[in-house]
C-alpha positions as CSV (number, residue, x, y, z in Angstrom):
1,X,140.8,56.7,-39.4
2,X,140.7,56.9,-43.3
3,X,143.1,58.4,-45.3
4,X,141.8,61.8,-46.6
5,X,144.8,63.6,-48.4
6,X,148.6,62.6,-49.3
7,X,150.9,65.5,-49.8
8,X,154.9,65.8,-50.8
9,X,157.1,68.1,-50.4
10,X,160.8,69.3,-51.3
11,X,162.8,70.3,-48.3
12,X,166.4,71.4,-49.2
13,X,169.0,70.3,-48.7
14,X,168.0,67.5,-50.8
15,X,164.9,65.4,-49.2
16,X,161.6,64.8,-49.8
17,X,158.4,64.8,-47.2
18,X,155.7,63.2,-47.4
19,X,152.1,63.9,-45.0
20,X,149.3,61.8,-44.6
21,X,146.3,62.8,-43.2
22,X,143.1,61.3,-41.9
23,X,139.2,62.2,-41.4
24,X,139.4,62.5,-37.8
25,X,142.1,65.2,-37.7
26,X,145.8,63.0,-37.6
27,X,148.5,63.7,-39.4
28,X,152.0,61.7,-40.2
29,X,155.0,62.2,-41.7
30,X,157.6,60.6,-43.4
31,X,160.6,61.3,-45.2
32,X,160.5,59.4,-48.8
33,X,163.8,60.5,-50.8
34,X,166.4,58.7,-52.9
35,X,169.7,61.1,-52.8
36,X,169.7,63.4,-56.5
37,X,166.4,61.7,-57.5
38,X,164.1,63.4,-54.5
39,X,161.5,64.7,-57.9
40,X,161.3,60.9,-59.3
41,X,160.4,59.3,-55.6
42,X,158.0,62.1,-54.6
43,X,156.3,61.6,-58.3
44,X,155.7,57.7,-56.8
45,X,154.2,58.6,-54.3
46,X,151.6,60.3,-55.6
47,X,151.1,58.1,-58.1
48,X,149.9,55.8,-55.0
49,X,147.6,57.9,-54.1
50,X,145.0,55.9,-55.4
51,X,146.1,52.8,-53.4
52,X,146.0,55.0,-50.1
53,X,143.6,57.4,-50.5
54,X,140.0,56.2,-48.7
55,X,142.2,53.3,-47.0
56,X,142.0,52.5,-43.0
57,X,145.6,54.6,-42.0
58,X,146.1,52.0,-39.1
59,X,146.1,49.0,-41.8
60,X,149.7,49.3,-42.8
61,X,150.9,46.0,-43.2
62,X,147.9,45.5,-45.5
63,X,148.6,49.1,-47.4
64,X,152.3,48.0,-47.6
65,X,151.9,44.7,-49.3
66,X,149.3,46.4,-51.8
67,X,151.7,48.8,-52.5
68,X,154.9,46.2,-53.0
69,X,152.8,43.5,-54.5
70,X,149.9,44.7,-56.1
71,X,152.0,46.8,-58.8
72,X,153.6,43.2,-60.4
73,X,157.2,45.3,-60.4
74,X,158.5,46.1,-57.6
75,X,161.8,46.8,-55.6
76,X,164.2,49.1,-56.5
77,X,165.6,52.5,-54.9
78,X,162.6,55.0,-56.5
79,X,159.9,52.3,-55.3
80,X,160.8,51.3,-51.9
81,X,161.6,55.1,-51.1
82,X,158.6,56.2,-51.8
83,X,156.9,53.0,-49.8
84,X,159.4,53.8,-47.3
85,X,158.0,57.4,-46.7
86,X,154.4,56.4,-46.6
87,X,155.0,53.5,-44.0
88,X,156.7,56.3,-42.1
89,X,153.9,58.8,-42.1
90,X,151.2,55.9,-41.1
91,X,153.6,54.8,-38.3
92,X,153.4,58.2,-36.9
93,X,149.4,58.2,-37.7
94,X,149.3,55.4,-35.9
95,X,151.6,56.0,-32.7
96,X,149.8,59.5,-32.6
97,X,146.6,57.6,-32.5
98,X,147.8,55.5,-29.4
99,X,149.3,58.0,-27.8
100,X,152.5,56.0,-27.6
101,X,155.9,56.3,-29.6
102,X,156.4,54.1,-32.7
103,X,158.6,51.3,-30.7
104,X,156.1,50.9,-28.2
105,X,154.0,49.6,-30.6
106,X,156.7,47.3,-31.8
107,X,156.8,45.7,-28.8
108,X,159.2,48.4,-26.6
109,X,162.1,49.2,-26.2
110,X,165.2,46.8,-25.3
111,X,167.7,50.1,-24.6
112,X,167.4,53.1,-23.2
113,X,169.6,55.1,-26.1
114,X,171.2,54.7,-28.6
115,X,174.7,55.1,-29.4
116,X,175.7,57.6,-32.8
117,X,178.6,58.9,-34.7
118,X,179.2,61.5,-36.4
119,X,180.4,62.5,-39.9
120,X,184.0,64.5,-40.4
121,X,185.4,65.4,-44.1
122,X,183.8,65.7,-47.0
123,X,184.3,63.9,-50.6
124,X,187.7,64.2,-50.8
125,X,188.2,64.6,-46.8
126,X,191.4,66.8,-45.4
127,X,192.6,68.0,-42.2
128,X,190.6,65.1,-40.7
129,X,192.4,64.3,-37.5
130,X,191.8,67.8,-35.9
131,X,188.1,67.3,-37.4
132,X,187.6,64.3,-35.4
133,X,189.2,65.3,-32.5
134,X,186.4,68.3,-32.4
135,X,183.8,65.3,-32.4
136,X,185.5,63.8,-29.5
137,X,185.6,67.0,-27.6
138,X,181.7,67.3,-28.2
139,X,181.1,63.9,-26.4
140,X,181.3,61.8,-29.6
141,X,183.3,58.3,-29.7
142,X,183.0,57.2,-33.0
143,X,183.1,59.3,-36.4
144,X,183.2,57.9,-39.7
145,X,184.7,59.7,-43.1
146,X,185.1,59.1,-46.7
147,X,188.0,57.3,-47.1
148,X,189.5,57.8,-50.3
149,X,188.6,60.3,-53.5
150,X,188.1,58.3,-57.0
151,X,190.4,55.1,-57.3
152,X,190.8,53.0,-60.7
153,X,190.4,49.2,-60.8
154,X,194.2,48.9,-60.4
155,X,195.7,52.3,-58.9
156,X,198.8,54.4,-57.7
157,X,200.1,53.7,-53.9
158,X,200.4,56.6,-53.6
159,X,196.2,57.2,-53.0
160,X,196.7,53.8,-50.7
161,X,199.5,56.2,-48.6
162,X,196.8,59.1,-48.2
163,X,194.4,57.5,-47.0
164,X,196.3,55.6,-44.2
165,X,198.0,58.8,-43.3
166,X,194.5,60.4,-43.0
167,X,193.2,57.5,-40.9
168,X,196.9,57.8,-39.0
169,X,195.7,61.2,-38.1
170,X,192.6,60.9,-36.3
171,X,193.5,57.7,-34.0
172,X,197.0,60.1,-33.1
173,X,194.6,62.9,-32.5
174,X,191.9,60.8,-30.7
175,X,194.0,57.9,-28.9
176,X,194.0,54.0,-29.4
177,X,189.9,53.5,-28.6
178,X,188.2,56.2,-30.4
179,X,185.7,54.6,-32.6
180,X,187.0,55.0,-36.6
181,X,185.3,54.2,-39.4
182,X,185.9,54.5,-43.1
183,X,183.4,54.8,-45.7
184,X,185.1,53.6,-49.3
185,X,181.6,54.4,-50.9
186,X,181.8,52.0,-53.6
187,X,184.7,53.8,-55.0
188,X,187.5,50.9,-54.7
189,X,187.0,47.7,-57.1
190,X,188.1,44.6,-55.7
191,X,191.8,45.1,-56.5
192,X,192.3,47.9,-54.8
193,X,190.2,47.4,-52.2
194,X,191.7,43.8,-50.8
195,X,194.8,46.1,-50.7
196,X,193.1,48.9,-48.7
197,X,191.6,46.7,-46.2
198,X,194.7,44.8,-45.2
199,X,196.6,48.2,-44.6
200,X,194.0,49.8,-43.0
201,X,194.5,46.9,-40.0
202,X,196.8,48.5,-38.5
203,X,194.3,51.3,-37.1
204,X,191.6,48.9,-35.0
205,X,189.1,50.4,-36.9
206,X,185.4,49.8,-36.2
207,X,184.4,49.2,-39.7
208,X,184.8,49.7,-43.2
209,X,181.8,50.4,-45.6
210,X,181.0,49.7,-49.1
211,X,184.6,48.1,-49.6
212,X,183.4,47.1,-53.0
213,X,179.4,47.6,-54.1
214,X,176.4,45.4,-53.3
215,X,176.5,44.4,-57.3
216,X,179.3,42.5,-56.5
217,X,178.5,41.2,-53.0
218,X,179.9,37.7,-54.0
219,X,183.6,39.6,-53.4
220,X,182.7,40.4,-49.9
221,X,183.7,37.2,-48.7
222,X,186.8,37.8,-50.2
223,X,187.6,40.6,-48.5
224,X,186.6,39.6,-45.1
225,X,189.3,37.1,-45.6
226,X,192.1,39.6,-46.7
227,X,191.5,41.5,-43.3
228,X,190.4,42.0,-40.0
229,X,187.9,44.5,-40.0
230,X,183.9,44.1,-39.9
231,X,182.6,45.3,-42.9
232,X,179.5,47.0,-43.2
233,X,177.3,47.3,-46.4
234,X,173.6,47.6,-47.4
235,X,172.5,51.7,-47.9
236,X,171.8,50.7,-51.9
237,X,169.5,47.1,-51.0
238,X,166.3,47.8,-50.9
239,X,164.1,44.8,-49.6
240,X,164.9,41.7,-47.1
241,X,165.1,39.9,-50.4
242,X,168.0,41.6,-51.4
243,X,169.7,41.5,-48.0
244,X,168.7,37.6,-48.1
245,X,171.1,37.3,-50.9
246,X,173.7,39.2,-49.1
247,X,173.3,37.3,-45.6
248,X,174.1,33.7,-48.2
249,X,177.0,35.5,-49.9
250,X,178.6,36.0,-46.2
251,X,181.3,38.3,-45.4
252,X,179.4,41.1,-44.0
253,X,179.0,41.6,-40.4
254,X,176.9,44.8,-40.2
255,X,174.0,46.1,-42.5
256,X,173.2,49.5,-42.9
257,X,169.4,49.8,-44.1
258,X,168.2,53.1,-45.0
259,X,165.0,53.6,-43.5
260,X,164.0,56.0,-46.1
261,X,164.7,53.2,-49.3
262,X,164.4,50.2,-48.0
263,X,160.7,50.0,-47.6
264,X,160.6,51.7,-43.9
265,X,159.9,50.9,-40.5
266,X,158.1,47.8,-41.5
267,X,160.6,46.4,-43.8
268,X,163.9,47.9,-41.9
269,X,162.7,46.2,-38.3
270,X,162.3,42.8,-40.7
271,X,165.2,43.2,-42.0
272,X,167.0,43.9,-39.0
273,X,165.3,40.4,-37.5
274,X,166.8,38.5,-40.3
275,X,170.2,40.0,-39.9
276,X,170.2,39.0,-35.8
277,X,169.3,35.1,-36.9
278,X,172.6,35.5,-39.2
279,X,174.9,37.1,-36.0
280,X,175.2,40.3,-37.9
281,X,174.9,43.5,-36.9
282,X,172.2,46.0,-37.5
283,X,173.7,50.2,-37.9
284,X,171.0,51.7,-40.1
285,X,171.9,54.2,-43.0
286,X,171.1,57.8,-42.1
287,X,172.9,60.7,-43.8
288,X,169.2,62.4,-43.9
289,X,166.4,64.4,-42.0
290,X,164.8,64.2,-38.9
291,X,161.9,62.4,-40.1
292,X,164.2,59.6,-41.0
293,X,166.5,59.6,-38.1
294,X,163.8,59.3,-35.5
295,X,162.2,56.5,-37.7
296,X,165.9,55.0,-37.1
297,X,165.5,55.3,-33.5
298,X,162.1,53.7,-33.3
299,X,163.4,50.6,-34.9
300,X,167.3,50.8,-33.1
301,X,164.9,50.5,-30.1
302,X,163.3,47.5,-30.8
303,X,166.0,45.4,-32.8
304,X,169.5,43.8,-30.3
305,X,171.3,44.1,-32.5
306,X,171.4,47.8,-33.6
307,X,175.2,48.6,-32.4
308,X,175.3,52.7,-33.3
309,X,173.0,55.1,-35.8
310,X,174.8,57.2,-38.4
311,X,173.1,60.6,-38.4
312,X,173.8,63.6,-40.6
313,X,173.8,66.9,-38.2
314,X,177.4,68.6,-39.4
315,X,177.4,66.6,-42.5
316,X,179.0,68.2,-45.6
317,X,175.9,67.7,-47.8
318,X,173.9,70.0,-45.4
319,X,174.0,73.4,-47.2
320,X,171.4,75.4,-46.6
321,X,169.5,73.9,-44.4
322,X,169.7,70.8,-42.1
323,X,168.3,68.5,-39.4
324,X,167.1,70.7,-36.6
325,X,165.9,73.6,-38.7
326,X,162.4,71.6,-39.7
327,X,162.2,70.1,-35.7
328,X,160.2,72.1,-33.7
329,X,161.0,69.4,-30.4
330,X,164.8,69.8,-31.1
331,X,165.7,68.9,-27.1
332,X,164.8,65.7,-28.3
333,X,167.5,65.5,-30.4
334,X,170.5,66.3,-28.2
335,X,173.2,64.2,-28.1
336,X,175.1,63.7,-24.8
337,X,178.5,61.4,-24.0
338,X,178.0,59.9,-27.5
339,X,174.1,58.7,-27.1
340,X,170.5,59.9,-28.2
341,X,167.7,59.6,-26.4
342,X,164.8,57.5,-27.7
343,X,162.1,59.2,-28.9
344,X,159.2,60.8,-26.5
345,X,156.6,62.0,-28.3
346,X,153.7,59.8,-29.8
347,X,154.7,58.7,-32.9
348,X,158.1,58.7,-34.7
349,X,158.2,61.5,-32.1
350,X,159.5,64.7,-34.1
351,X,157.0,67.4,-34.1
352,X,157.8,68.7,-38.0
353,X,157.6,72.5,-38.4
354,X,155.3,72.6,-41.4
355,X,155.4,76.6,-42.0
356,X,159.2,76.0,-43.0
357,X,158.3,72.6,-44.9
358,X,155.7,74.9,-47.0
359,X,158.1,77.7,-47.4
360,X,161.0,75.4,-48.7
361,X,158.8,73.9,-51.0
362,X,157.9,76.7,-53.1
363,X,161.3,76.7,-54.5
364,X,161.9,72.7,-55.3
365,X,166.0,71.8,-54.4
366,X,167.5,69.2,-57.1
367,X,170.4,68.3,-55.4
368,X,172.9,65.8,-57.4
369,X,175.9,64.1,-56.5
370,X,179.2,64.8,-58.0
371,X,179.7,63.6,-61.5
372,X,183.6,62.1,-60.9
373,X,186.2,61.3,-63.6
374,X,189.8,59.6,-63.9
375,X,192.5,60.8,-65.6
376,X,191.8,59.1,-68.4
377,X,188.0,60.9,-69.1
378,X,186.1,57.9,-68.0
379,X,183.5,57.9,-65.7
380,X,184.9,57.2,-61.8
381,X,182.2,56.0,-58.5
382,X,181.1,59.0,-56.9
């Protein structure tokens, strides 16, 4: 089962495919992107090509140390992408191979589905309660929205006021239990983020994300103590060494890996070990493609600690094109009373419609995010 022939390919909105195929006739998939840099992380990949190419597809916890180690540098968002997108595609070689789903060969499966939310708003989020209350119509019981537009270090009230009357809006709408959870995004410095938090109390919420920004984990700890709300963090960490430092700082009681820049399956269900030896929570990062959200099922089913999976079906950044268009399988993808299904087929268990992969391709997306200022011309967190 060598490795014959690596291939990438642009998919709009804005990810990034990678296949893998071997001399007796299987093919993976895996979804290698870093948000507005999907051309950088698809150009590492095939600069790999040499470290994969000829290589037994079945060997990938000898491929993936080659390809973290064996370079001197490593870590990083464009690296551990494209890593992550490989170890994808040779997960699904290799469940294909056994004819089993991923998580079977992880060990199986400690649930029988998993629990999601879903996104409402946008970047600056309005008419959010009647948004959510949609959601909760459609069987959903948790939603999660951007919390706030661009905030200073030190700020007006005033942007403190909108977003408790947007959060106000969805529990009225949606009653005392709905799940609620706001995403600050990195936007909010300490300051103004202590403040945030201890208002935001009021609403039960089920977690706030990115209060403040990995960089400056060492305020986490801080925060946690200025309210009580679980905070979740982790999208932009990239390796269990960088969660290690995170699980020391303390403060955090969820992680949110990205299994499509963290180093993938491999390093995500590692990861997600380390985090259940600390008591914290495991809800990986997913505001991507199929490819990505069934590798998040594979490991959700495997780790007990995974408590919900984000997933990005309705999401504002979908224009164009989204999840389900590039699934052929799509009843496997249905989401009922606020659960998923694990996945059935062998493999990561999405059959990926290739003819609309190829088509996409021939007209490469570069999607960026926002470039945000303050009032004053300086640059603000997107």
């Amino acid at each position: 089962m060598k490795i014959t022939e690596v291939n990438t390919y642009f998919v709009r909105p804005r990810w990034g495919f990678v296949e893998i195929l071997t001399d007796d006739g299987y093919t993976g998939w895996g979804e290698a992107v870093l948000e507005g840099h999907t051309a950088t992380v698809l150009q590492c990949v095939q600069e790999m090509k040499e470290y994969l190419l000829g290589q037994q597809a079945g060997d990938i916890e000898r491929i993936w140390t080659t390809l973290y180690r064996a370079g001197f540098y490593r870590g990083g968002g464009v690296l551990m992408s494209a890593i992550a997108g490989i170890d994808q595609a040779l997960w699904d070689i290799k469940g294909k191979y056994f004819s089993a789903p991923v998580y079977e060969l992880l060990g199986g499966a400690q649930r029988d589905k998993m629990r999601v939310y879903s996104w409402i708003g946008g970047d600056r989020p309005s008419d959010v309660g009647q948004a959510a209350l949609e959601k909760k119509n459609a069987g959903f019981t948790a939603v999660k929205m951007n919390g706030t537009e661009e905030l200073q270090y030190i700020d007006s009230y005033e942007k403190i006021d909108a977003v408790l009357n947007r959060v106000g809006a969805i529990r009225d709408a949606c009653g005392k239990y709905f799940g609620i959870a706001v995403d600050f995004h990195g936007r909010v410095h300490k300051p103004m983020a202590k403040i945030l938090a201890k208002k935001l109390e009021e609403f039960d919420l089920m977690f706030i994300e990115e209060p403040v920004l990995c960089e400056n984990m060492e305020d986490f700890k801080e925060i946690a103590a200025s309210c009580n709300i679980p905070i979740a963090t982790g999208e932009r960490l990239y390796t269990r060494w960088d969660f290690k430092r995170l699980f020391c700082a303390g403060g955090v009681d969820i992680i949110q890996p990205d299994l499509s820049h963290a180093g993938g399956i491999t390093e995500v269900k590692k990861i997600g070990a380390m985090a259940e030896a600390y008591d914290v929570a495991l809800a990986p990062h997913c505001p991507l493609g199929p490819i990505a959200l069934a590798s998040c099922l594979n490991v959700d089913a495997v780790c007990h600690n995974a408590v919900i999976q984000e997933q990005s079906m309705g999401i504002h950044y979908n224009v164009g094109k989204s999840v389900l268009d590039y699934v052929k399988n799509k009843e496997d993808f249905q989401f009922k009373e606020g659960f998923v299904e694990l996945p059935k087929l062998p493999g990561l268990g999405v059959e990926v419609d290739k003819a609309l992969v190829l088509e996409e391709n021939k007209n490469p997306h570069s999607w960026k995010n926002p470039v945000w200022h303050h009032a004053d011309g300086s640059i603000a967190e997107w």
